[in-house]
N, C-alpha and C positions, 0 to 999 in steps of 0.2 A: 428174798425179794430181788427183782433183777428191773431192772431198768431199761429202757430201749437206748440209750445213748452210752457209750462206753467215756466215762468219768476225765480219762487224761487225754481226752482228744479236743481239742479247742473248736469254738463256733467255726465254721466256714466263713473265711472275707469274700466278698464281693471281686468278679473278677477286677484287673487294673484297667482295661481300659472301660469298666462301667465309670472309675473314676474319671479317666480321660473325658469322656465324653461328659460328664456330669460340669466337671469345669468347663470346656467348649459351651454348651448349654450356658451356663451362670455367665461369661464373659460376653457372648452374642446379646444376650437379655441386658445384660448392664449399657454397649456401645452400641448397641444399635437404634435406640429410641437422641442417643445424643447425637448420633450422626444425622438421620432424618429429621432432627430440629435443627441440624447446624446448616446442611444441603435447603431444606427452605426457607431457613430463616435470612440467608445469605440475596439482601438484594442491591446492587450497582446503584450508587449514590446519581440521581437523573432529577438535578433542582428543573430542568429547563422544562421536560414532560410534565407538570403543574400547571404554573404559566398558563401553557399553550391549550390544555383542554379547559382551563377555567376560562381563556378568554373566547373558545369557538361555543361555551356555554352563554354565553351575555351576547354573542351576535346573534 
């Protein structure tokens, strides 16, 4: 009986940079959803802009 794969030859690894890029992928996926919450959630403390359109609302 003969086999198509020859017994002392090890699986084939994946090239390295599939790995390269596989972590690039996983680290984008992870910082980027925390950066575009951190970029909009970033707003300049403005008490005075309150105030001013509550009181052009009541004139």
């Amino acid at each position: 009986m003969e086999s198509s794969g020859s017994p002392g030859k090890p699986a084939d690894l994946p090239p390295r940079w599939s790995d390269l890029l596989g972590t690039v992928i996983a680290l984008l996926t992870l910082t980027t959803p925390l950066l575009i919450i951190g970029y909009y959630s970033y707003r300049p403390a403005a008490p005075d802009m309150v105030p001013e359109l509550s009181s052009r609302l009541i004139e």
